[in-house]
Structure formats: C-alpha cells, structure tokens
C-alpha positions as CSV (number, residue, x, y, z in Angstrom):
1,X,107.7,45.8,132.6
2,X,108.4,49.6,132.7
3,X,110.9,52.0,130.6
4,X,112.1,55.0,131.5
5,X,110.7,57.9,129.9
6,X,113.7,59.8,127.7
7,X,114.3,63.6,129.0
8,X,113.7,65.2,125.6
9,X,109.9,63.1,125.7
10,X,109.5,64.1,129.2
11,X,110.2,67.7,128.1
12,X,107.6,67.1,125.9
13,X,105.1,65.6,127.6
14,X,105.2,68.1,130.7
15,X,104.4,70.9,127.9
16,X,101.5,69.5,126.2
17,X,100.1,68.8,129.7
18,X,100.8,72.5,130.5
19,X,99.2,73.9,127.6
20,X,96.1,71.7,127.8
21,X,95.9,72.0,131.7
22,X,95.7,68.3,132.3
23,X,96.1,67.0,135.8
24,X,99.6,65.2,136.5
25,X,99.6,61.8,136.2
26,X,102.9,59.9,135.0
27,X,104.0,62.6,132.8
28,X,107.4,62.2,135.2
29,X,107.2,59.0,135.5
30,X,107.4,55.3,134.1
31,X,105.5,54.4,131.5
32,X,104.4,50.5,130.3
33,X,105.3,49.1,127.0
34,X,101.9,49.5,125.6
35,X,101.3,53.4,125.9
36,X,105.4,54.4,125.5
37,X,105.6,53.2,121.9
38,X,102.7,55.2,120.7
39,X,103.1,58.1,123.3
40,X,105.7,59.7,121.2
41,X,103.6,60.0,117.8
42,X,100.1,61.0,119.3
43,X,102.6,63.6,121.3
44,X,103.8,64.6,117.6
45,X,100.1,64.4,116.2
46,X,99.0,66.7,119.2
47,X,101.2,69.2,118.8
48,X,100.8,69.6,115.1
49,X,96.9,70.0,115.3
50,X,97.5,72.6,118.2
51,X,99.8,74.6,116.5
52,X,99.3,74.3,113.3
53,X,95.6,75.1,113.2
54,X,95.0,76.1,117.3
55,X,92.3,73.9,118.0
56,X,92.0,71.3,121.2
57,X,91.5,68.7,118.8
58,X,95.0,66.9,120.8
59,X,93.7,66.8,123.6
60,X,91.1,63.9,122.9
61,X,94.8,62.1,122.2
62,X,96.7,63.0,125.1
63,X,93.6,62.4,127.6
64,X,93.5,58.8,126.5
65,X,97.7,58.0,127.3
66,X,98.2,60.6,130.4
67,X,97.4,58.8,133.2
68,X,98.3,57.3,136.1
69,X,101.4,54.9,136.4
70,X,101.3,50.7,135.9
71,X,97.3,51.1,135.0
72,X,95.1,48.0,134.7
73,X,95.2,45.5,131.9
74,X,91.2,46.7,130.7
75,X,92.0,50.4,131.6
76,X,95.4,49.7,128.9
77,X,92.9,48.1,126.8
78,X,90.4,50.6,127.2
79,X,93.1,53.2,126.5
80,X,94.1,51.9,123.5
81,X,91.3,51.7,121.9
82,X,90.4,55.5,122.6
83,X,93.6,55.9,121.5
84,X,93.2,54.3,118.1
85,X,89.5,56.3,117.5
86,X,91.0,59.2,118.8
87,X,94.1,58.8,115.6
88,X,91.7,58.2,113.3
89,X,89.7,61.6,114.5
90,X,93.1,63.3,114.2
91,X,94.0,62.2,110.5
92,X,91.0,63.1,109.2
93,X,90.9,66.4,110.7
94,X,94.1,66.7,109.0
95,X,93.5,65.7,106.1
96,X,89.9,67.9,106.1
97,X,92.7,70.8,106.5
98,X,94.3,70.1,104.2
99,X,92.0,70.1,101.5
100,X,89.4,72.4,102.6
101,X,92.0,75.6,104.1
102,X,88.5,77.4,104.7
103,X,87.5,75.1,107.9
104,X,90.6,76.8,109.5
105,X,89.7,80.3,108.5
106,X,86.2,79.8,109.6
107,X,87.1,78.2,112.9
108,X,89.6,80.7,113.9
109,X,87.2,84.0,113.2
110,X,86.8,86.1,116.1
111,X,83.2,86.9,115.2
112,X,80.9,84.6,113.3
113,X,78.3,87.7,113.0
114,X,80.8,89.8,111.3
115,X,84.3,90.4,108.7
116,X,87.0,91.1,110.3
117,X,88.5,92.7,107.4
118,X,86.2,94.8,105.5
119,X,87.2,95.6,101.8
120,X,85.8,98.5,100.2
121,X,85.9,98.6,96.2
122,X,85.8,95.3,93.8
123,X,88.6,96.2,91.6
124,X,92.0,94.6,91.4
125,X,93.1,96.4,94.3
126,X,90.1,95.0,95.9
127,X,90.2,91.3,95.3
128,X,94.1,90.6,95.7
129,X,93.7,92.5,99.0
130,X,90.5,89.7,100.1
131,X,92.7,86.8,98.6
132,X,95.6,87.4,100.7
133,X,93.4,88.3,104.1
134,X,91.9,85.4,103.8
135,X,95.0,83.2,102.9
136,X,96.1,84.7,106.3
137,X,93.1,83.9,108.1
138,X,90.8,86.5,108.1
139,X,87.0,86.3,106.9
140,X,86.4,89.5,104.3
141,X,83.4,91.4,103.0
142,X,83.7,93.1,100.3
143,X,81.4,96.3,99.6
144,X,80.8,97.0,95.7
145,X,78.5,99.5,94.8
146,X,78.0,98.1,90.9
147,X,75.7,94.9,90.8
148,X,79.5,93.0,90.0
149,X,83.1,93.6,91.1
150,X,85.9,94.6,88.8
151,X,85.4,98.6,88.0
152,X,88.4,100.4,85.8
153,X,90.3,97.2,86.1
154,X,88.2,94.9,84.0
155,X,88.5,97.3,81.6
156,X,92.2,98.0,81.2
157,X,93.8,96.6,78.2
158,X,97.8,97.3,77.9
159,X,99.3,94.7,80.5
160,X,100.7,94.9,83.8
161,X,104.6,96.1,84.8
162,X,107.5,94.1,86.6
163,X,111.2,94.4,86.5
164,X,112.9,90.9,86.6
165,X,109.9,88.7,86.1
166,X,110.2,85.0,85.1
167,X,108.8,85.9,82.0
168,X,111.4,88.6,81.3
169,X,113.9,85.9,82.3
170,X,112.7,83.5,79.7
171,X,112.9,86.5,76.9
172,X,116.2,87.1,78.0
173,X,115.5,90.6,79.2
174,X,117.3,92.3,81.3
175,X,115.7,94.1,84.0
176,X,115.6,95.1,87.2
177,X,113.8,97.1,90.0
178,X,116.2,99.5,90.0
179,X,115.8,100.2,86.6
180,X,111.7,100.1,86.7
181,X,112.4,102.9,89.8
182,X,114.6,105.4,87.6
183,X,112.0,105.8,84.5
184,X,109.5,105.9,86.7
185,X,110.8,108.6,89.0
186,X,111.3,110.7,85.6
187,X,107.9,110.2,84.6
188,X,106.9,111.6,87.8
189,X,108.6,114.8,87.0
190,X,110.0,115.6,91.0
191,X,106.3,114.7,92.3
192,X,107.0,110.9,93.1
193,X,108.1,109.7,96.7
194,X,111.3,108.2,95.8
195,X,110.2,105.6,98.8
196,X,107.0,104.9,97.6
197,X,108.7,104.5,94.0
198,X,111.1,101.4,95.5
199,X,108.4,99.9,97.3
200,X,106.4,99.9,94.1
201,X,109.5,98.7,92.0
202,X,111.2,96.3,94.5
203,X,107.6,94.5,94.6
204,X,106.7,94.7,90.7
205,X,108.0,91.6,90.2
206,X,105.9,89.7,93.1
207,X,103.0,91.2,92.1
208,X,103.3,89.6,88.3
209,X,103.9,86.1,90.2
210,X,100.7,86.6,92.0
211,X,98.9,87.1,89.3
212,X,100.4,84.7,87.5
213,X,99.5,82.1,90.0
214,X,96.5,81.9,89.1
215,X,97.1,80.4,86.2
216,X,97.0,83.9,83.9
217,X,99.9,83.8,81.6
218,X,101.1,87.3,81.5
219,X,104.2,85.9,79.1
220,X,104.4,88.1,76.5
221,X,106.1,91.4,77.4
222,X,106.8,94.0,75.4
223,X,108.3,97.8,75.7
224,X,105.1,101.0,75.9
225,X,105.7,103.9,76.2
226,X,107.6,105.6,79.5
227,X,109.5,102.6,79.9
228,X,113.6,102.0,79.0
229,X,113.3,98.6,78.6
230,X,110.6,95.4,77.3
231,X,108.1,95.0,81.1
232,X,104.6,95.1,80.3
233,X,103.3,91.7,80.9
234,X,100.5,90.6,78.2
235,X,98.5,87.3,77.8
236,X,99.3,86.1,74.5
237,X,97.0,85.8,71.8
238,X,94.9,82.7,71.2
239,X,95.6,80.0,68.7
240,X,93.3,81.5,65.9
241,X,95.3,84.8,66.5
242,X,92.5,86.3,68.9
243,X,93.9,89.0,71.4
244,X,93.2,88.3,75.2
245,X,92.3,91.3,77.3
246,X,94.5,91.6,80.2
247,X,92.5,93.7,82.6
248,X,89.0,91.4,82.1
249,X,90.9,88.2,81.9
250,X,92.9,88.9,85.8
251,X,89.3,90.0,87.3
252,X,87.4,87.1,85.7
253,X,90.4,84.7,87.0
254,X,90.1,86.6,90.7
255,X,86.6,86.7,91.0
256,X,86.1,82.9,89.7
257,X,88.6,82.0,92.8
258,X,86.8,84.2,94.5
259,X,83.2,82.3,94.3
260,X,84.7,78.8,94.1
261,X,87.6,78.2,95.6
262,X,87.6,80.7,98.9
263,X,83.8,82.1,99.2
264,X,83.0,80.1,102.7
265,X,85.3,83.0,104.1
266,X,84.5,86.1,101.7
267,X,81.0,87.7,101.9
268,X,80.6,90.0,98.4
269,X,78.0,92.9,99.2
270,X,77.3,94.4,95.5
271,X,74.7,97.3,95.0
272,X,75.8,98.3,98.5
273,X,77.1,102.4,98.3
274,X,79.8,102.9,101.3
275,X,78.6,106.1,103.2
276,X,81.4,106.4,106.3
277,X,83.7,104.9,108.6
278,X,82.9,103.9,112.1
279,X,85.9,105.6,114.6
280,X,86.5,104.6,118.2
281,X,88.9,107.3,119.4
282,X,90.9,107.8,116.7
283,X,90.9,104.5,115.7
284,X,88.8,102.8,112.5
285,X,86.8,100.4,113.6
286,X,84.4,99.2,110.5
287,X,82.3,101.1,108.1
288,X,78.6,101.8,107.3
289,X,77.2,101.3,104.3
290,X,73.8,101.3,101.9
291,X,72.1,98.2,100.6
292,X,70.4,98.4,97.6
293,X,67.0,98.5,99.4
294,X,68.0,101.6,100.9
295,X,68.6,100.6,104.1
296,X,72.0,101.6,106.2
297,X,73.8,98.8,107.9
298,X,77.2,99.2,110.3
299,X,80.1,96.6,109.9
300,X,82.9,96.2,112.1
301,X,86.6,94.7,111.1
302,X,90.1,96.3,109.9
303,X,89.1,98.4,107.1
304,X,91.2,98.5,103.6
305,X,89.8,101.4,101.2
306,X,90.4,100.5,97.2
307,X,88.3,102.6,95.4
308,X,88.0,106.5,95.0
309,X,88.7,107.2,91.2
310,X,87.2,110.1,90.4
311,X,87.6,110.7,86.4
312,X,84.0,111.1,85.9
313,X,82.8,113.2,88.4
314,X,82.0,115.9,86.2
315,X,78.7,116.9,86.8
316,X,77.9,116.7,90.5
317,X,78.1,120.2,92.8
318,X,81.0,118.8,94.4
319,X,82.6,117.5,91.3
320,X,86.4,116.6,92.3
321,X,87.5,116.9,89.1
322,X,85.9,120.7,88.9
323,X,87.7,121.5,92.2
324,X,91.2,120.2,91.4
325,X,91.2,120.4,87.7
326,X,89.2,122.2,86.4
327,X,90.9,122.6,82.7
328,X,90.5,118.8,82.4
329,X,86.8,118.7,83.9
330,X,85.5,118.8,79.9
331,X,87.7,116.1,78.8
332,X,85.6,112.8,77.6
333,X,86.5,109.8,79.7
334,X,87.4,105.8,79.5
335,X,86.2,105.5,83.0
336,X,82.9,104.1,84.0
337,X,79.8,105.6,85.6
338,X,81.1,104.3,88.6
339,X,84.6,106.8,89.0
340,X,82.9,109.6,90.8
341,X,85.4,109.5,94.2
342,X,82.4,108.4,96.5
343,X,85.4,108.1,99.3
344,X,87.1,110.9,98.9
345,X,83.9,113.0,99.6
346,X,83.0,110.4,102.5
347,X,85.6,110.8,104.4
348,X,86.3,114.2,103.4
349,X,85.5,115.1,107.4
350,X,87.3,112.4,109.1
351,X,91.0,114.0,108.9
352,X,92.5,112.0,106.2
353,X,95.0,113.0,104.0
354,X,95.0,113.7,100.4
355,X,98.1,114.4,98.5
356,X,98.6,115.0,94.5
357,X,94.8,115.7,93.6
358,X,95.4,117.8,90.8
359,X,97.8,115.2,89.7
360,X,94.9,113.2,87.0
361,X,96.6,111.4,84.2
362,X,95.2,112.0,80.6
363,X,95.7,109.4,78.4
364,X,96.4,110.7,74.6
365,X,94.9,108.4,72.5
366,X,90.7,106.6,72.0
367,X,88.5,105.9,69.8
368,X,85.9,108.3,68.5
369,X,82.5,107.9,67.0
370,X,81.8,109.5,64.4
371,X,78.2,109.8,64.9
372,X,78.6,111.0,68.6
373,X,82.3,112.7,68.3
374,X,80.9,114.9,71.2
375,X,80.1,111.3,73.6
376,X,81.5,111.9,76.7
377,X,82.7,108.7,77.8
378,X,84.7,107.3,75.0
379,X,86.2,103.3,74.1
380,X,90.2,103.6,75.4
381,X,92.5,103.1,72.5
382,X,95.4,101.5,74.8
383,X,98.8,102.0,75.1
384,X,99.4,98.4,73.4
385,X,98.6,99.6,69.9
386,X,101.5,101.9,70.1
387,X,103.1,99.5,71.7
388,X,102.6,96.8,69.2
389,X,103.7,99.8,65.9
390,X,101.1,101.9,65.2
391,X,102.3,105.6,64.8
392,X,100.1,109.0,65.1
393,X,99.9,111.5,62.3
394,X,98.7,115.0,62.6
395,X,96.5,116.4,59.7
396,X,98.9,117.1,57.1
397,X,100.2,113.0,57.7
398,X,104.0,114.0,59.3
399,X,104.6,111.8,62.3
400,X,105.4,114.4,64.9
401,X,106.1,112.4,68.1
402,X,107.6,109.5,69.5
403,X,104.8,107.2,70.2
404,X,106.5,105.4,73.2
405,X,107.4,108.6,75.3
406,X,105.5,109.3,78.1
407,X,101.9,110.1,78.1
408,X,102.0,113.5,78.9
409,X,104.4,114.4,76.5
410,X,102.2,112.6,73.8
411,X,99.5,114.4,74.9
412,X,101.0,117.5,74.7
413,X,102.3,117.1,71.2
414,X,98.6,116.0,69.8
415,X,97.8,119.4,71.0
416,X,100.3,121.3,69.5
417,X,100.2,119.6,66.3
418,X,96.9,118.5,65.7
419,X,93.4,120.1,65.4
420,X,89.7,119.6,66.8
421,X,87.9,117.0,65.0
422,X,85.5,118.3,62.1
423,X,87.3,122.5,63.4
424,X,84.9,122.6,65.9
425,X,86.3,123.6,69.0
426,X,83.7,122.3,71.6
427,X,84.5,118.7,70.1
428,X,88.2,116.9,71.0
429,X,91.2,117.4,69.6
430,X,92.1,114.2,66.7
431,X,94.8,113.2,65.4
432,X,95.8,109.9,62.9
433,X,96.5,106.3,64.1
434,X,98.3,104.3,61.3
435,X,98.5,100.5,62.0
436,X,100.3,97.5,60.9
437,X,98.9,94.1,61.1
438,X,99.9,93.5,64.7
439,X,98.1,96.5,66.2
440,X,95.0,95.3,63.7
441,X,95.0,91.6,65.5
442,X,94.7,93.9,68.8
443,X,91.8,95.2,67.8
444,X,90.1,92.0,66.7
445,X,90.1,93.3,63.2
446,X,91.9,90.7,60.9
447,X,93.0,92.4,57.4
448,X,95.4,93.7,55.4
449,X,98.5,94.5,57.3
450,X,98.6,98.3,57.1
451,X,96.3,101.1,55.6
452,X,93.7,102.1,58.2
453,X,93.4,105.1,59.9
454,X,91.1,105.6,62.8
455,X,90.8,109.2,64.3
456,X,91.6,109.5,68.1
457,X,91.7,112.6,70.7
458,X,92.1,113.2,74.6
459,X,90.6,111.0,77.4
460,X,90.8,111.0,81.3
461,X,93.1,107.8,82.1
C-alpha cells in the first residue's frame, strides 16, 4: 500500500538530500506505510542536528529511509532497524549538547593546533571578553603575564555602574542611560566622545546583568561621588556584617567558571609576557609572546588587547607616565607591579592609535603607613567609604569639600587645603578621614560608630 508524499514533506525531503548530496531515490516519489510515518520526524531530527550544531550527524538518519521506491520486506526491516540505532545516536548526541555546550565549540574550531581568538590581559576586561567568545563558539587563549589572572580588577573595591538595573528597579530608583551619559559627559570636562559616552551608558545596564548572572549579587547600590543619582552596584555585606569586596569577588566568580564550567575551550597562558602582534598586510593575524622559560612562541587567531595600564611605570627609561605626565610621575600608586603599559610600548611601532594619554586619573583618597609614609605603592582607600559617610577634614578639622563631587575636584581641594604629612614636602599631601559606623564595617573594623581618624593623601587610580 503506498501514500503520497505531501508537497510541504517533499520540499523537505528534496533539501536535506541536496544539502547532504545523497543520490535520488524516492525523494519524489511514493513512499510505504512503514518509512512515511517516521520519515517526517528523522527529517525534523536531521535538520536540527545540522543546523543547530553543523555536523553530518543526519545523515546516518536520512541514509537509512532514502531509498528506492516499494523496497523489500528485509530491506524495510533492515531499514528500520538502522533507523531506530540511528534515533537513538541522534538523541544522545543531543542530549550530550546539551549538557556539555563545549563538544560544539570544540567540534566547530577551525584549528585544533591553535585559538582562534587570542585574549591578551586577565583582568575583567579579559575574562568577560573569553566568556562571551567562547559562548559564540570560539576556542580562546588567554595570555597573562602574573602567575594568575585578575590585575587592577581583583583589587577594586567601590562597585560597578548601571542606569536602570533590576536592582535599581527593586530600590525604586530612578534611572536611566541618559542620565548615567550627562554626569558622565561633565566629568569628562569636553574630553569624552559623546558616542563612546552612549555606547558606554546605553550598555551599563547589560553589563550589571552579566555579571550578575553569575550568580554575584551586585544589589545594594548606592550614590559615590560624580554621580546625580544612587548606581553603584555593591555585594551586600554578609550575615555577621562582613563587607564583600566587589572587584575580588567578580574575578574569583569569572575565573571559577572559567576553570570549571568552560576550560575544554579556554587555554590560560600565565607567566607568559606579550612581546608583538603578527600582521599580514595590514591585517592582525595573532600575536607572539614569552613563556616563563624564556622561550618566544607565535599564536594565530583574532586578537582582543585588555591590558596596558600604566600607573606604575615610573622607573623604566621609557616610563609612560614620565612622558605624558610627568607632574604625576612621583605620585604613590594603588596599582600593582604589573601596570607598567607593556602594550602600549609593544605596539608603539605598529601604527596604532593613542588618544587622551596624559588624561591618568588620581584618585584623592588611601591609606598611609605611618612607618613607611614615603611607600610608593599604597592600600586604595575607595570611593565607598565616602560613599557610605565618611567626610575629609583638613588640619585645623573644617570640612572643606563635598566628598561626593568628582575626583578631581576632591583632589584638587586636598591640595589647597591640606598639607604634606609630618611638613615634609618629599612625602604626600594628608588630609583627615572621619567615619561613622558604616564606613568602619567597610573596613572590616567593628567599633564604636564614629571617632577614628585615619590620615590619607594622593594616589594614581
């Protein structure tokens, strides 16, 4: 007994045999009772494996039901049972999909001897830009010259920015990018590209989420300084009142995904110092870099760059900070051993643009050691504490700014009202740090709620 084949199956069929180049059979013709009913879900099955993850997996289906018209009783037979291994090989390489999203990526490399997307620098920059490459498919390496990623960013302390967040939502805040565009185009003072500005603001918000989907509650937001309105995102504090640092929290969380959820597609190279990029005409086509032994070693693969801070490059020849500011060049530093612009001065040759050198923030306010006032790198007192109510004095104890303006203009009021610590000019300039109880529970230090004064100065941001 036959049935005729419906037109929108046929359609089907005759593409599937197309696209895996399998010799015409029936595909146009009448099919028997036995093959049509299950015809029309390995068809389905087919093109879902094909598509979906672009593998011939379909065609072990397809091979088993395309053949020629009224076949044999054992050939149906025969057929069928193919048929029914072949849907069993299908479901569980669905299924392994599924679960295991880095069979795809690793299946669908174009090179199993190399990354084809090369990330240079393991802050946060670094690792959100390998954790979306690879959730599009690409295999990353990442090249970190400390012996573990996260740089600045493990260190940072305040919280992170978005206009009309979930969180702000919840608070009943209202914000929006807009807003988060305008104070930051004033704290630019005419330098920021109004473009660059939108793009930044417009994608705050996204940014908070992915963060937050890593299971990193940035809830608790609350106004610093520069901003109009309540959008710095902070983890709250633990049950026994701990704080949570933001900036080593995020990396931990990143780098933990990192190692155990997508490292069959992400090679980390630490110890390894990036010396240049590899062009092909004027295109980038990988990057060579140091291992720790020593030995130079070329990678090919769409290069990102997320690293270059150069806040403590002081002492080199070719200090950057000596070249483009050279009043802030004696300034201490929060910054680790690790911010000396190692690509800038790589690629110094290759043509790129640099814009807004001389353009490095100073941060007013960190802690100072008594016993080593003259240290230069120094323990950041961050923007939170201000945030959180603590207010700066200058020697005679007046209040003389407002401790939420913008960091420049704090700045510049510690050094017109305040003096060098102990009158000595070589060492920074100090000023005093009253804080309540709120600002103390930042600090780890639980105590009386006000009446402690710790002495603070200048840093590189």
């Amino acid at each position: 007994m036959k049935f005729e084949l419906s037109s929108e199956l046929k359609t089907e069929a005759s593409n599937i045999r197309t696209l895996f180049n399998i010799p015409t059979g029936c595909v146009n013709g009448n099919w028997p009772i036995p093959i049509l009913g299950r015809l029309s879900v390995h068809l389905q099955l087919a093109r879902y494996v094909k598509f979906r993850y672009r593998h011939a997996v379909a065609c072990v289906v397809l091979q088993a039901y395309l053949m020629p018209a009224m076949p044999s009783r054992g050939t149906i037979r025969l057929a069928f049972i193919a048929a029914v291994l072949a849907t069993i090989c299908v479901i569980l390489i669905i299924v392994a999909f599924s679960f295991f999203p880095q069979i795809e990526t690793m299946l669908s490399s174009e090179s199993s001897d190399g990354a084809n997307v090369i990330v240079v620098g393991g802050g946060l920059a670094g690792l959100s830009a390998t954790v979306e490459a690879v959730q599009h498919g690409a295999r990353v390496t990442i090249i970190e010259k400390e012996a573990s990623v996260g740089g600045n960013s493990a260190k940072a302390t305040s919280g992170m920015n978005g206009a009309g967040t979930a969180a702000q939502q919840s608070l009943d805040i209202k914000d929006s990018p807009e807003f988060l565009a305008s104070d930051t185009m004033k704290s630019g003072s005419g330098l920021s590209k109004a473009q660059l500005v939108s793009i930044l603001a417009t994608n705050s918000a996204n940014a908070v989420e992915f963060i937050t989907s890593f299971e990193v509650g940035l809830t608790n937001v609350v106004q610093l300084g520069g901003h109009s309105i309540p959008r710095t995102h902070r983890i709250p504090p633990t049950k026994e009142g701990k704080p949570v640092p933001v900036g080593f929290t995020i990396i931990s969380t990143l780098k933990k995904y990192v190692e155990n959820n997508i490292s069959g597609s992400v090679q980390v190279l630490t110890n390894s110092v990036f010396r240049n990029l590899l062009w092909d005409g004027d295109r980038v086509v990988g990057v060579v870099y140091k291992a720790k032994d020593g030995s130079e070693h070329e990678l090919r693969g769409n290069v990102i760059l997320t690293a270059g801070g150069f806040a403590n490059d002081r002492t080199a020849s070719d200090s950057l900070l000596a070249k483009y500011v050279p009043h802030l060049s004696k300034l201490p530093t929060t910054n680790g051993v690790w911010a000396t612009g190692d690509i800038i001065k790589a690629t110094a040759d290759d043509g790129l643009s640099l814009v807004d050198m001389d353009q490095v923030q100073v941060h007013p306010t960190g802690f100072i050691e008594p016993s080593r006032p003259d240290a230069e790198t120094k323990f950041l007192a961050p923007e939170a504490l201000r945030g959180c109510g603590a207010i700066l004095l200058d020697p005679s104890g007046r209040r003389f700014v407002n401790e939420l303006d913008r960091r420049d203009h704090v700045t510049n009021a510690i050094f017109d009202h305040c003096s060098h610590y102990n009158n000595d000019s070589d060492l920074p300039v100090t000023s005093v740090m009253l804080m309540n109880e709120q600002v103390l529970h930042i600090l780890c230090l639980r105590c009386a709620i006000i009446c402690i004064s710790v002495l603070f100065f200048f840093v590189i941001c």
